[in-house]
N, C-alpha and C positions, 0 to 999 in steps of 0.2 A: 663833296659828299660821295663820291663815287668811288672815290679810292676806302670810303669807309665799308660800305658793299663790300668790295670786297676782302677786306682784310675782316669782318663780320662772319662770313658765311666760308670764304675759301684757306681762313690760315689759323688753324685752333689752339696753335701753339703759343701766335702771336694777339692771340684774343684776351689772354690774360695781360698785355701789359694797357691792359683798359685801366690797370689799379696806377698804372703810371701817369694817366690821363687827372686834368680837372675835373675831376668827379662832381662837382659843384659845379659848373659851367654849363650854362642852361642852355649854349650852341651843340655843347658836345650832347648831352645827354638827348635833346631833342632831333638831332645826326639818328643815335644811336636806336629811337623810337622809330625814328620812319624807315629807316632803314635793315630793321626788324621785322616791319608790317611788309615791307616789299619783300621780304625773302621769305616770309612765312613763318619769321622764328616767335616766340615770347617775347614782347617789350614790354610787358605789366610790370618789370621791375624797376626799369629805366624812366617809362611815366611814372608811376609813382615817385620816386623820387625827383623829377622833375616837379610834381605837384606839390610836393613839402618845403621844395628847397626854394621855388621861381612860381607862385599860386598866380602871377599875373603876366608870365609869358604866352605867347599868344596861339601854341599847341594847348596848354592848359586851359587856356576860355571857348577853344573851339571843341576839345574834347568835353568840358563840361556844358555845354551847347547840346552839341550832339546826343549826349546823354541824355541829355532835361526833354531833347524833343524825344527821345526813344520813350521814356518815360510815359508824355503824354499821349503819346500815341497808344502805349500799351493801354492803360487809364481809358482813353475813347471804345478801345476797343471790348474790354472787361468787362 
């Protein structure tokens, strides 16, 4: 994962050949999430298509977790 880091953030030339990639591939795409969130970039396009393509990978149940608690918390608080 750390060679994806950096080929992410330090090489924007070589950021397009992502369309060369398993674009379906729920390792890659969930790579490409966290290692988004660690550089600070947008990954909402990468989860989400994680979330259509792989609903029962386990970025997916943690992130819809996460949400459900945000949720309710907002909800207690309201």
């Amino acid at each position: 994962m750390i060679w994806l880091l950096f080929w992410f953030d330090y090489d924007p030339v070589n950021r397009t050949d992502y369309s060369k990639c398993d674009a379906k591939d729920p390792e890659t795409l969930a790579n490409l999430v966290v290692c988004g969130l660690h550089l600070g970039k947008s990954s909402s396009r990468y989860l989400s298509q994680l979330k259509l393509t792989h609903p029962e990978h386990i970025l997916v149940k943690r992130a819809s977790s996460a949400e459900d608690s945000f949720e309710r918390a907002v909800q207690s608080v309201a």
